[in-house]
C-alpha positions as CSV (number, residue, x, y, z in Angstrom):
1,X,4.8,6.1,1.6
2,X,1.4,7.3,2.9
3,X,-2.0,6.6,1.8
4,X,-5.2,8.3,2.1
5,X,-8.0,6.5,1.6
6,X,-12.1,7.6,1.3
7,X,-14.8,5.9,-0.1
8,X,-18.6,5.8,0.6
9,X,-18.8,9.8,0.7
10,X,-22.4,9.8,-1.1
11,X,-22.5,13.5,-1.8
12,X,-20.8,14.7,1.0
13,X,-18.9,18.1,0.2
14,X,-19.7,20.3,3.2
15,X,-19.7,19.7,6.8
16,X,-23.1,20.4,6.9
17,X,-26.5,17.9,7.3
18,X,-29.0,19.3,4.9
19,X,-32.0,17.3,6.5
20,X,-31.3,18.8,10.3
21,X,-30.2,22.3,8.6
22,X,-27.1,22.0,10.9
23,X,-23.7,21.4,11.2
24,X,-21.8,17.9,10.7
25,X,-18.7,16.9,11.1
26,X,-18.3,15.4,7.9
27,X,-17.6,15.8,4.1
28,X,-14.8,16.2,1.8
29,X,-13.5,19.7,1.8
30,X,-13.0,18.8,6.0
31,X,-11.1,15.6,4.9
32,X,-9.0,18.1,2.5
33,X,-8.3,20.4,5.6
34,X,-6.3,17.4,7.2
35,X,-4.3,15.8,3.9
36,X,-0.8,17.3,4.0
37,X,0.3,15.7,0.8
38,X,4.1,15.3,-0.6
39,X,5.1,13.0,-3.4
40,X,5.4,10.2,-1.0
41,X,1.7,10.7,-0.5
42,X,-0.9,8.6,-2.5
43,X,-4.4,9.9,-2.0
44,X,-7.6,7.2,-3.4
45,X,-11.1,6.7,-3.2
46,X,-13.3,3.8,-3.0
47,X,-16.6,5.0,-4.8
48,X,-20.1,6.0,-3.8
49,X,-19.8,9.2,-4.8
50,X,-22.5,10.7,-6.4
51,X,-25.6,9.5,-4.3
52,X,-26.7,10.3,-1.0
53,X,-27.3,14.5,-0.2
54,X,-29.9,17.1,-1.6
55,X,-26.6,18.9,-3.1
56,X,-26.2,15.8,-5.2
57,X,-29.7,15.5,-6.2
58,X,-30.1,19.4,-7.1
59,X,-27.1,19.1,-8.9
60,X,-27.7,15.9,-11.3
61,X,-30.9,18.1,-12.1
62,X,-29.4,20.9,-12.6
63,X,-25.8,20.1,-14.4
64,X,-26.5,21.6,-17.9
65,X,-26.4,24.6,-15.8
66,X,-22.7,24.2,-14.3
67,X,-19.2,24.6,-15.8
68,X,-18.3,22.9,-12.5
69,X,-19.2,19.4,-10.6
70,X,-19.3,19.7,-6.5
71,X,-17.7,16.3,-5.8
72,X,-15.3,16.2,-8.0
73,X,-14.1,20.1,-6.4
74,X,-13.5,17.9,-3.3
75,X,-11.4,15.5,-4.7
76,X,-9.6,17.8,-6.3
77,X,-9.2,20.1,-3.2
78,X,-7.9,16.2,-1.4
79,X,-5.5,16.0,-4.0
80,X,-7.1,12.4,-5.2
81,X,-4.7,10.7,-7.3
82,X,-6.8,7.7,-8.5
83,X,-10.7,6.6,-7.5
84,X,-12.8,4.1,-8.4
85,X,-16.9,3.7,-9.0
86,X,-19.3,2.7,-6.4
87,X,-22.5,0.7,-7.2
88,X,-24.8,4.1,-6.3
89,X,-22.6,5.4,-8.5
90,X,-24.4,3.6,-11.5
91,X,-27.9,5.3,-10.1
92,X,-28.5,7.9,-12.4
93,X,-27.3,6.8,-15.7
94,X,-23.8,6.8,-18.1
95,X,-24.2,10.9,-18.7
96,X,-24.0,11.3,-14.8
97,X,-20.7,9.4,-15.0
98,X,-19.8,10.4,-17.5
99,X,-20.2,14.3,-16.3
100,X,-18.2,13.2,-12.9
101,X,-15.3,11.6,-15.0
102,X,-14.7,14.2,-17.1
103,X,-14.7,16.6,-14.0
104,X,-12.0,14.6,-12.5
105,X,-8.2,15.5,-12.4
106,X,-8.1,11.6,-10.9
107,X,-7.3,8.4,-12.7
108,X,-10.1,6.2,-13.1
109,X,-9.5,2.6,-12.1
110,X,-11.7,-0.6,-12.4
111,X,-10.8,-3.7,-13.8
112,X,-14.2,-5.0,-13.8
113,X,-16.3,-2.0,-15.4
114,X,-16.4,-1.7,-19.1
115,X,-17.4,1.2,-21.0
116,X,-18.8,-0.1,-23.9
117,X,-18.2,3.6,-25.8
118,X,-14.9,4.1,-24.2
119,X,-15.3,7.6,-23.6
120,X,-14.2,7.2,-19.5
121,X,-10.9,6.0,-20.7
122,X,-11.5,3.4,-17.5
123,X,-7.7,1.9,-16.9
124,X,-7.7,-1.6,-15.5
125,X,-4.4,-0.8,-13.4
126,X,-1.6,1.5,-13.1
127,X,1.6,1.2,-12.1
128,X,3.0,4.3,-10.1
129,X,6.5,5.0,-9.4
130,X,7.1,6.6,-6.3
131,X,10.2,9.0,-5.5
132,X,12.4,6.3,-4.6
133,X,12.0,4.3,-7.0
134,X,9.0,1.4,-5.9
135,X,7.1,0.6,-8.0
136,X,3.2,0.7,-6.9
137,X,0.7,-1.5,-8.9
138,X,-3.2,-0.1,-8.5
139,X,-6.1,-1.9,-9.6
140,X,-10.1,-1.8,-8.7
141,X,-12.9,-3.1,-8.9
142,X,-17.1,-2.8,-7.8
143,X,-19.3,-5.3,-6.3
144,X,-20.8,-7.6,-8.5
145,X,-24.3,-6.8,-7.1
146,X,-23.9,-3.9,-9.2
147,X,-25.8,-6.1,-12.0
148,X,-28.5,-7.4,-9.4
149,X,-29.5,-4.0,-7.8
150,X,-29.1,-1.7,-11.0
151,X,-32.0,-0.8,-13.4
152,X,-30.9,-2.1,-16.7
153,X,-31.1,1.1,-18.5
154,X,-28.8,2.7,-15.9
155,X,-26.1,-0.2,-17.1
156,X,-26.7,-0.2,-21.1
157,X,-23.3,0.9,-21.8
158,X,-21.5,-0.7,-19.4
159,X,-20.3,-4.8,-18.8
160,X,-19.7,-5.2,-14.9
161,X,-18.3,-8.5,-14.5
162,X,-17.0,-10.5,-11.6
163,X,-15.0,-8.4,-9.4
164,X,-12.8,-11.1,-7.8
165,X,-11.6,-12.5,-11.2
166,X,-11.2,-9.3,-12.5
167,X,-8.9,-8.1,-9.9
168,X,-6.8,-12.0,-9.3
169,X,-6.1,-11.2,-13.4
170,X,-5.0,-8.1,-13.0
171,X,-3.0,-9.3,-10.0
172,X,-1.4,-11.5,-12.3
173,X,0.2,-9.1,-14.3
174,X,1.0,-6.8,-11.1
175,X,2.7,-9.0,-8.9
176,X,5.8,-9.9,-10.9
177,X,6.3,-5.7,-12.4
178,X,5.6,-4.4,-9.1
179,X,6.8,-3.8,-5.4
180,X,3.7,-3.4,-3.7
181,X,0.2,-4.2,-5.1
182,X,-2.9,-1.9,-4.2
183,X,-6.9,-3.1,-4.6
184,X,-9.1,-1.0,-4.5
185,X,-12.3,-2.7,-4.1
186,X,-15.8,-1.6,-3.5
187,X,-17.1,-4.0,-1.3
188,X,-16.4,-5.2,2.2
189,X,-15.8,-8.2,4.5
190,X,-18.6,-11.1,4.4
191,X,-17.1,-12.1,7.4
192,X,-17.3,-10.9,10.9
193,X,-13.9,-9.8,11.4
194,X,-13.8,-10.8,15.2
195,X,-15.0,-13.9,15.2
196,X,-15.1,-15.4,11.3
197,X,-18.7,-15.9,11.4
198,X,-20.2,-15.7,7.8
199,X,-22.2,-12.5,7.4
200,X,-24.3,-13.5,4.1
201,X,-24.3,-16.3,1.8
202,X,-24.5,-13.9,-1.5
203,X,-21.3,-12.4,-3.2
204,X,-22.3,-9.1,-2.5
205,X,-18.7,-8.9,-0.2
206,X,-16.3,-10.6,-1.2
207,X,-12.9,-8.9,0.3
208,X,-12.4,-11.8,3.0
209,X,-12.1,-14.5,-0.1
210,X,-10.2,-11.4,-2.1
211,X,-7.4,-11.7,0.6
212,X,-7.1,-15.0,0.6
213,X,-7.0,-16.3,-2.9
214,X,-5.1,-13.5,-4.7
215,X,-2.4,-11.8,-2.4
216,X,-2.4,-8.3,-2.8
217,X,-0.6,-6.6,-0.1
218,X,-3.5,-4.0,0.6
219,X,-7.0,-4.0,0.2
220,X,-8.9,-0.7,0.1
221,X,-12.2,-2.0,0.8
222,X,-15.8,0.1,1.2
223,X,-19.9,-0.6,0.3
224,X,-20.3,-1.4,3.9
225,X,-20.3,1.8,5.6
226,X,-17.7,-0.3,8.9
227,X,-15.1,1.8,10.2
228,X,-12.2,-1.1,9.5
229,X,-9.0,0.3,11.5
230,X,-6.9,-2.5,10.0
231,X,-7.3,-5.9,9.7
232,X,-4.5,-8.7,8.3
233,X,-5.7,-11.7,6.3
234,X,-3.4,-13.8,4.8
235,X,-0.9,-11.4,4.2
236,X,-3.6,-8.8,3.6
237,X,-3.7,-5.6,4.9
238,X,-7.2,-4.2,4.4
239,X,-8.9,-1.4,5.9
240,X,-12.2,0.6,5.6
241,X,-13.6,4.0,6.0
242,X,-17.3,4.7,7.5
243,X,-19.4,6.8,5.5
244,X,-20.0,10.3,4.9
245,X,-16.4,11.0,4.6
246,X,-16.8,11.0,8.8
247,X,-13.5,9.3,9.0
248,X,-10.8,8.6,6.0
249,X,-7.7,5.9,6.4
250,X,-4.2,7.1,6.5
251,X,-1.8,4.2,5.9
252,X,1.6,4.2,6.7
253,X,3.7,1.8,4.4
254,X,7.5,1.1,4.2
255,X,9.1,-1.4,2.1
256,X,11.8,-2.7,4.3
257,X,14.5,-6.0,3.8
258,X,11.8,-7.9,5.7
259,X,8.9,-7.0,3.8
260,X,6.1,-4.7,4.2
261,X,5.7,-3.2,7.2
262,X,2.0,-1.8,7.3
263,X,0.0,0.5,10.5
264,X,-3.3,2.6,10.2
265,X,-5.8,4.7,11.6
266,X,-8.8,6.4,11.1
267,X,-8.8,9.9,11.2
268,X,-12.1,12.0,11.7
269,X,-13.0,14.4,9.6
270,X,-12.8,17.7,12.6
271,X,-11.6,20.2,10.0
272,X,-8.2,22.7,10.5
273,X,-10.0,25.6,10.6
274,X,-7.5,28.1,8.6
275,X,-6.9,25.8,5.9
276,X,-10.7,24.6,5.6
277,X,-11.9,28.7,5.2
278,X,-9.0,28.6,2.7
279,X,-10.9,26.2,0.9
280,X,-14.4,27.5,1.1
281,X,-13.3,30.6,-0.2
282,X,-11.4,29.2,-3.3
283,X,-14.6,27.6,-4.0
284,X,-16.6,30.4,-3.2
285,X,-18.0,30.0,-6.8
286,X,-20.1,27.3,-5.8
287,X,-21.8,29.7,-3.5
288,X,-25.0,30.6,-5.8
289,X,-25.5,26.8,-6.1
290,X,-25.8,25.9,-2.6
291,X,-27.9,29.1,-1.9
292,X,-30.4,27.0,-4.7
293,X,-30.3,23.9,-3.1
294,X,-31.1,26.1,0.2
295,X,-34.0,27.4,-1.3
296,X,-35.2,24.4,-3.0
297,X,-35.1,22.2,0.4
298,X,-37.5,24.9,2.1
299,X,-39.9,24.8,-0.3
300,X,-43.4,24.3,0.8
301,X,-45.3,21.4,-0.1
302,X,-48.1,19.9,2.0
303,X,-48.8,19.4,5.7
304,X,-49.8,16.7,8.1
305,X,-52.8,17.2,10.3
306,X,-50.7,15.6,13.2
307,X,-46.7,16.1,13.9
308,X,-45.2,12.7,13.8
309,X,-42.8,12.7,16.5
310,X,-39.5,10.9,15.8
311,X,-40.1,7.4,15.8
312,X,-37.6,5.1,18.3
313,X,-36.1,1.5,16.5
314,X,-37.3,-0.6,18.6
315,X,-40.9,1.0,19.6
316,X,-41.4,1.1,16.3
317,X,-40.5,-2.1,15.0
318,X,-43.1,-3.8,18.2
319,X,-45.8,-1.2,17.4
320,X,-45.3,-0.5,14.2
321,X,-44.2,3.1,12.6
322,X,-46.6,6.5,11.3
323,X,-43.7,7.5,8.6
324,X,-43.6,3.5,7.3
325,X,-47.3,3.6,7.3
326,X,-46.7,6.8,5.0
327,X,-44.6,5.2,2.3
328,X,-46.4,2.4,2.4
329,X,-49.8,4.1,1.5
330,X,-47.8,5.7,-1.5
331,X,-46.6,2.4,-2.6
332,X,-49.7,0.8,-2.7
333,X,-51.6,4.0,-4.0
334,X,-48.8,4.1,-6.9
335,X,-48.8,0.6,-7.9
336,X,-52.4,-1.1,-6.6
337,X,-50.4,-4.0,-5.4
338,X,-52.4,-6.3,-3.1
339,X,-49.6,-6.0,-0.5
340,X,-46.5,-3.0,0.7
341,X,-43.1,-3.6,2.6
342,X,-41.0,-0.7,3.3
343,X,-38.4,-0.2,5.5
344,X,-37.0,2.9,7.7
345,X,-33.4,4.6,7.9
346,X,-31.1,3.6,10.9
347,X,-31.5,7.0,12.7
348,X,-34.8,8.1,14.3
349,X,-38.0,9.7,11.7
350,X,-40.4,12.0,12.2
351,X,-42.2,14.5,10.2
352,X,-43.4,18.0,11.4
353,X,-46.7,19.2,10.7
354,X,-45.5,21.5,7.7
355,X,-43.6,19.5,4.9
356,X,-40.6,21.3,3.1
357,X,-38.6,19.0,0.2
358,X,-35.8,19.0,3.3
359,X,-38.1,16.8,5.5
360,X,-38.9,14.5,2.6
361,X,-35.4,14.0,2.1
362,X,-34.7,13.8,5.1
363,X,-36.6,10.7,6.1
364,X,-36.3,9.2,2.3
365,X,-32.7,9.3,1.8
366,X,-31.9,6.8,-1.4
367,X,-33.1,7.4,-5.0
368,X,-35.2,4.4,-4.7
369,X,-37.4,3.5,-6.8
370,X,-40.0,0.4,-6.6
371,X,-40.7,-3.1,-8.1
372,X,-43.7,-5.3,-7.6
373,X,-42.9,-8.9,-6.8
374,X,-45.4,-11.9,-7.5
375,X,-45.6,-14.0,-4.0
376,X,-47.7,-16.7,-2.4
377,X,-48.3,-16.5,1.4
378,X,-45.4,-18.5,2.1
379,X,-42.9,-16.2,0.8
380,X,-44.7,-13.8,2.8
381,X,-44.5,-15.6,5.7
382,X,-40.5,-16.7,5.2
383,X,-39.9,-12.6,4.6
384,X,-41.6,-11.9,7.8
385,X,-39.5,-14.3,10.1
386,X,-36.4,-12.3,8.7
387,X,-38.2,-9.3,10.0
388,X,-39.1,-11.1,13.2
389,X,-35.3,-12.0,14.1
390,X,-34.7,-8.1,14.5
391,X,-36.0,-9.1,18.3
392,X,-34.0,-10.6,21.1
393,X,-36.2,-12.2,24.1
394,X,-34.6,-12.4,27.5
395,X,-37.0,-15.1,29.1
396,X,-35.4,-14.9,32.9
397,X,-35.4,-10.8,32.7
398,X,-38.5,-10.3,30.4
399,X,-36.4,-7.5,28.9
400,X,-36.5,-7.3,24.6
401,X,-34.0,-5.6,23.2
402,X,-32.7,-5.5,19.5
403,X,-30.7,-8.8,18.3
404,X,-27.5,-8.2,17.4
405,X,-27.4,-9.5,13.8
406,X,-29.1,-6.2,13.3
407,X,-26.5,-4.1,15.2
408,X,-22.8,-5.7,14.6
409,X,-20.7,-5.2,12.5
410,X,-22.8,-3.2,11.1
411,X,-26.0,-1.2,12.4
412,X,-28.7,-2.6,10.1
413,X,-32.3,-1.2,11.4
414,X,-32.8,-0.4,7.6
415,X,-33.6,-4.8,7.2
416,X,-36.3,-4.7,9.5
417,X,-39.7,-4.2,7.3
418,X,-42.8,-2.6,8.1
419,X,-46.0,-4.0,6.1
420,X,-49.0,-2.6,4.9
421,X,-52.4,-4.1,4.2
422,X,-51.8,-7.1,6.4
423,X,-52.5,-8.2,9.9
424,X,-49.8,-10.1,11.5
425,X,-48.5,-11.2,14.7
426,X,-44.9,-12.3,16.0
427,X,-44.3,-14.2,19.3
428,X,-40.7,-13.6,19.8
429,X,-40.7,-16.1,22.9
430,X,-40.1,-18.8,19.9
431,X,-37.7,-19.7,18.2
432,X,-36.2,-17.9,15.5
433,X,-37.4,-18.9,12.4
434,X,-40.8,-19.9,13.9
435,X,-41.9,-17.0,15.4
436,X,-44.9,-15.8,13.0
437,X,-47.8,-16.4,14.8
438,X,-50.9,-14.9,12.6
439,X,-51.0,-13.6,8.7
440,X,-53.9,-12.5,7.6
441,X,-55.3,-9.6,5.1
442,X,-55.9,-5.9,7.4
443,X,-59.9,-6.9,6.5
444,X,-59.1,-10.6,8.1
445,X,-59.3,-12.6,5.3
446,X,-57.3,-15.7,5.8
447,X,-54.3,-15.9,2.6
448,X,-54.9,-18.5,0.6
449,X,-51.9,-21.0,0.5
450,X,-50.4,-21.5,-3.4
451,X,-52.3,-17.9,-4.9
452,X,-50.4,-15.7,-6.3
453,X,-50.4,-12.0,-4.6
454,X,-48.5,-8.8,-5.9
455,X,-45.9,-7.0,-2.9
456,X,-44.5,-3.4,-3.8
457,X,-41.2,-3.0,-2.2
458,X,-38.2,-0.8,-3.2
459,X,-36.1,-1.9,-5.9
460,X,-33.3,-2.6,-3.0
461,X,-35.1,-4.8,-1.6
462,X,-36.6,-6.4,-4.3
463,X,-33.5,-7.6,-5.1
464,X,-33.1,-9.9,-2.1
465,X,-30.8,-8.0,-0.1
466,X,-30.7,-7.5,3.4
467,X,-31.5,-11.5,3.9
468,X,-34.6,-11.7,1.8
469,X,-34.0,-14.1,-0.9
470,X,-37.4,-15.5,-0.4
471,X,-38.6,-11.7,-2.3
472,X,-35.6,-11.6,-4.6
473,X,-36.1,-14.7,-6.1
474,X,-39.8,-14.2,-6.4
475,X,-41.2,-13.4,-9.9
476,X,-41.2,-9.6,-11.1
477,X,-44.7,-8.2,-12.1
478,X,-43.8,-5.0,-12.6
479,X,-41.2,-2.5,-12.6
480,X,-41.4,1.6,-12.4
481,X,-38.8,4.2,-12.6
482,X,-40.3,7.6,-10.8
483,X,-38.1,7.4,-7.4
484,X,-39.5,7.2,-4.3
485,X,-38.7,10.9,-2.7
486,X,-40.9,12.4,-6.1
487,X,-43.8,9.9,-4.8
488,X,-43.6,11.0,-1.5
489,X,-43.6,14.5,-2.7
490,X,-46.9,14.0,-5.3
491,X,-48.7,12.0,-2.8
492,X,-48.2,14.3,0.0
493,X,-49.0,17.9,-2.4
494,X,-52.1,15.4,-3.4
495,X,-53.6,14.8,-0.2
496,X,-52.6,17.5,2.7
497,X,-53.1,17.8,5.2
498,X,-52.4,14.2,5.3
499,X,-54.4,12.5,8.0
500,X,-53.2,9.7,10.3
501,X,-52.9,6.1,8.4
502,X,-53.7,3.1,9.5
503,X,-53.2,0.2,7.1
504,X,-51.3,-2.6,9.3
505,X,-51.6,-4.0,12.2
506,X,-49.0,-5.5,14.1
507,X,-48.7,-7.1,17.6
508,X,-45.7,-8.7,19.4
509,X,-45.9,-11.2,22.2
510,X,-43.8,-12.9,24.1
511,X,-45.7,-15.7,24.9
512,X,-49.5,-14.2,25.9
513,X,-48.1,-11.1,26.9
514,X,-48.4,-8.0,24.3
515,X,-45.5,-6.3,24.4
């Protein structure tokens, strides 16, 4: 049989990138283009679904308004057979969901998700017989995090228990009824897959211990966003998709006298052009919708007095960042917390001198929203060493280039913070872990070792993630619900033209030379 496998789409219908107003070669309905489905076809999906465009976002606003919902169109134009919930997926609340579900021709699977109402008829597995006969036992399951990044009310009527022994009990009943078992598990590898170094201490991914405690032969992994060709681990096939629906997995399985025999690939998402204008114009009814979107992204909303030209990773992370600076004004504006963090997408920001909602979006992606964190100077100085390891220091060549714990396996410029209200300094000549130099207020002001001071930061990272425990397990003062892009949005219409801000200052040596 064959097996098609997405996951981590976040709102991606059309080919199309809604922040550069341009083409993409992404998205679902290109992914449907290239699925030639038969009945010895399966086609799944890993979650992530709702979160992630401005189609998305107008849409979840707008859905009284609809007798149709855009992602699920794409499934259905995929043929998706059975899918699974992502932990964005929780973002916007049970009647979000609950709209998506009912949407879907698909069978929803999750062994660890409970509906407390039980109107998403969630199964915890299926069992599919295929043509010839095998029998093909499906389960599922979502991170656990779900229960450490989620705002409560976002998870009232749901349980979301722990995903590994939710999925080795429903293994149990699979393995001896079926002959081949399927997990579908939102979450990835907490391992480096080429050389077995442990990627985080938290259970956040947990398909490397998945593979070898339970035994299922295939493991449909996503949450990470890292292209996973295929990958055997004790008798585990698993593979991954990136994001965006850039790229899907096509498995190729056959049950033969010596067992499975199991190849992949990833397959982008370059669209077959007659059957892709087949499928824009079956859904040409969803045309009027994303002339709205269209027209809401161009709407005017402020100015800057100066264009911020788009910001590079690294010269940004050693002289610090104009669009950080930005959300970091907001968060300290909204909240009057003594202290800011933020941190910036991985691709390069900017923001020209006239503001449309599309630029906002464009540089504040997530629905985000921000928590204030009681913390002494210490756990400001622990955070700040995470920050300060995004630097690697050549001594012999003098050269500084970005470390790869931040680039592999997966590109993470998003964990390097920017800080506002303080004056700080990093000498990346020393060792990691000792490489904070000077903390101090932006007014000088020496902090005060055992007070208690109050950091805004988004609710992401709030949470720890990202390998800030020091902030996660620091005491919450208080949380808010408005998301981030509406603050952005306020604060900008508030003060334009919006002048240049200044409220950090960092410096970067290596040794007494300022990089």
């Amino acid at each position: 049989m064959k097996i098609i496998f997405t996951s981590d789409t976040h709102g991606n219908l059309y080919p199309y990138s809604y922040a550069l107003n341009k083409p993409e070669q992404i998205g679902l309905f290109s992914v449907a283009s290239l699925i030639e489905k038969d009945g010895d076809t399966l086609v799944m999906d890993g979650g992530d679904s709702l979160q992630g465009t401005p189609l998305m976002s107008y849409y979840l606003e707008h859905k009284n308004e609809y007798d149709f919902h855009p992602m699920a169109e794409g499934f259905k134009a995929m043929g998706l057979d059975y899918y699974t919930l992502g932990n964005h997926d929780f973002n916007f609340g049970y009647d979000a969901i609950a709209d998506y579900v009912s949407a879907m021709e698909a069978v929803l699977i999750s062994a660890n998700v409970e509906d407390k109402t039980g109107g998403l008829d969630i199964k915890k597995h299926v069992i599919k017989t295929m043509p010839d006969g095998t029998r093909v036992g499906i389960t599922a399951a979502v991170t656990g995090y779900v229960n450490v990044w989620e705002q409560k009310s976002n998870l009232e009527n749901f349980i979301v228990s722990d995903p590994v022994e939710a999925l080795k009990q429903q293994y149990n009943e699979l393995k001896d009824n079926c002959d081949i078992t399927i997990a579908i598990y939102h979450g990835g590898f907490e391992e480096n897959l080429t050389t077995g170094v442990l990627l985080s201490e938290t259970a956040e991914n947990q398909a490397c211990k998945i593979s070898r405690e339970l035994g299922f032969d295939i493991l449909l992994t996503g949450h990470q966003h890292i292209a996973v060709e295929g990958v055997e681990i004790e008798g585990t096939y698993g593979v991954q998709p990136p994001a965006k629906a850039a790229k899907f997995c096509e498995l190729n399985v056959n049950l033969t006298d010596k067992g499975l025999d199991i190849s992949s690939k990833l397959i982008d998402a370059k669209a077959k052009e007659e059957k892709f204008n087949k499928i824009l114009n079956d859904h040409a009814f969803m045309n009027e919708l994303s002339q709205k979107v269209e027209k809401w992204l161009d709407r005017p909303i402020g100015s800057l007095e100066k264009e911020i030209a788009p910001e590079g990773k690294l010269d940004a992370a050693l002289h610090g960042s104009k669009v950080a600076a930005i959300f970091n004004q907001v968060q300290l504006n909204y909240t009057g917390a003594d202290f800011s963090c933020t941190s910036l997408s991985n691709d390069p920001l900017g923001l020209k001198k006239d503001i449309t909602v599309r630029d906002v979006l464009g540089i504040y992606q997530f629905a985000n929203t921000v928590e204030v964190k009681e913390v002494t100077r210490e756990t400001i100085k622990t955070a700040l060493e995470r920050c300060a390891e995004y630097f690697d220091y050549n001594e012999e060549t003098k050269e500084v280039k970005v470390a790869d714990c931040f680039l592999a396996p997966k590109i993470e410029h998003y964990n390097y913070d920017y800080y506002g209200n303080l004056d700080y300094v990093f000498d990346i000549s020393r060792p990691v872990g000792d490489r904070v130099v000077r903390l101090r207020k932006l007014d000088g002001t020496e902090l005060e070792d055992g007070k208690i001071y109050t950091l805004v930061t988004s609710n992401y990272r709030a949470t720890g993630t990202g390998g800030y425990d020091c902030i996660g397990k620091s005491k919450v003062h208080k949380s808010y619900s408005d998301e981030m892009p509406d603050l952005l949005i306020s604060f900008i219409r508030k003060n334009t033209p919006v002048k240049e801000i200044t409220n950090s200052k960092l410096s970067v040596y290596a040794g007494e030379k300022l990089l």
